[in-house]
C-alpha positions, 0 to 999 in steps of 0.5 A, spaced: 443 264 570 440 268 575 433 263 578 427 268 580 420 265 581 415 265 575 407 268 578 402 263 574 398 268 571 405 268 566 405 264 560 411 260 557 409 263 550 411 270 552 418 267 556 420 263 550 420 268 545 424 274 551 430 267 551 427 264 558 426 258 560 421 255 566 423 249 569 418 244 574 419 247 581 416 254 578 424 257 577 426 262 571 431 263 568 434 267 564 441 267 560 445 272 562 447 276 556 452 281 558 458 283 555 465 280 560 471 283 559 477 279 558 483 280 560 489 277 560 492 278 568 489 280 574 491 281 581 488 279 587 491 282 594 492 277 598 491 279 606 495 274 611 496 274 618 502 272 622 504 269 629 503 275 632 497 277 629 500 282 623 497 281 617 501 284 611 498 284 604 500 281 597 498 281 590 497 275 587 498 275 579 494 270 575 494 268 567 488 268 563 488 260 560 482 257 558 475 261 556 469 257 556 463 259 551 456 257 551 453 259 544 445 259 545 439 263 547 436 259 553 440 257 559 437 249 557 440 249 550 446 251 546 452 249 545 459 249 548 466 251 545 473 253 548 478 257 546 485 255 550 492 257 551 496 251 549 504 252 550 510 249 546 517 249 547 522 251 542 526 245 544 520 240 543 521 238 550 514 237 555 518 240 561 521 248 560 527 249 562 532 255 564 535 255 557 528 253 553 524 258 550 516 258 552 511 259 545 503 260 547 498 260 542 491 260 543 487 255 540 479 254 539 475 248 540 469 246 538 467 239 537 472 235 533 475 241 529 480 245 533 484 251 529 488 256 531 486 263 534 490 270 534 490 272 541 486 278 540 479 274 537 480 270 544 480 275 548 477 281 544 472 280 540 465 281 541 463 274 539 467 271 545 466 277 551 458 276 549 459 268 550 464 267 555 460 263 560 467 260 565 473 263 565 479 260 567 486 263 570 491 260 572 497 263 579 503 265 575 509 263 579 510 266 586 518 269 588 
């Protein structure tokens, strides 16, 4: 949401009806609906100096995890789901081992119901670009 100062001469009734909400203090805000794109990786450059001063640069790869969604027309009301990666291990194992084998599924959460989701309704669909409130990636590992 994005705050801007609302002047008195504008009524509440013109705003409710543009999905805008003004709170005690005079503030507007406005739920941001624009599409995200969601993409399964990104890579940041990282710039690190040394004892010498040097600074040598590297990427760093992250994951995509979890999305978070709020589902509403105002920045005060809706409802929240999440769509989450949930990994298994082909061995039933919590840790994963070298000879074990990783299987990620997404799933979505909404309330008490959780239910399986392919990847491309997690990340593609425009339902979850336009209601993408968080995302939330995670560090691949590093060598």
């Amino acid at each position: 949401t994005q705050p801007s100062r609302m002047n008195a001469s504008s009524s509440k009734n013109e705003d409710s009806k543009s999905n805008v909400d003004i709170n005690s203090n005079g503030l507007v805000f406005r739920k941001n609906k624009a599409r995200v794109t969601l993409d399964k990786t990104v890579s940041v450059q990282e710039n690190d100096k040394n004892e010498e001063n040097n600074t040598r640069s590297k990427e760093l790869k992250y994951s995509i995890r979890s999305v978070v969604h709020h589902i509403g027309s105002t920045a005060f009301s809706g409802h929240y789901t999440t769509d989450g990666i949930r990994t298994k291990h082909s061995q039933g194992e919590s840790s994963l081992s070298s000879s074990q084998a990783a299987i990620q599924e997404w799933i979505a959460f909404d309330d008490g119901v959780t239910t399986a989701l392919s990847e491309k309704d997690a990340l593609k669909s425009a339902n979850s670009q336009n209601n993408a409130y968080m995302v939330l990636y995670e560090l691949e590992n590093q060598n």
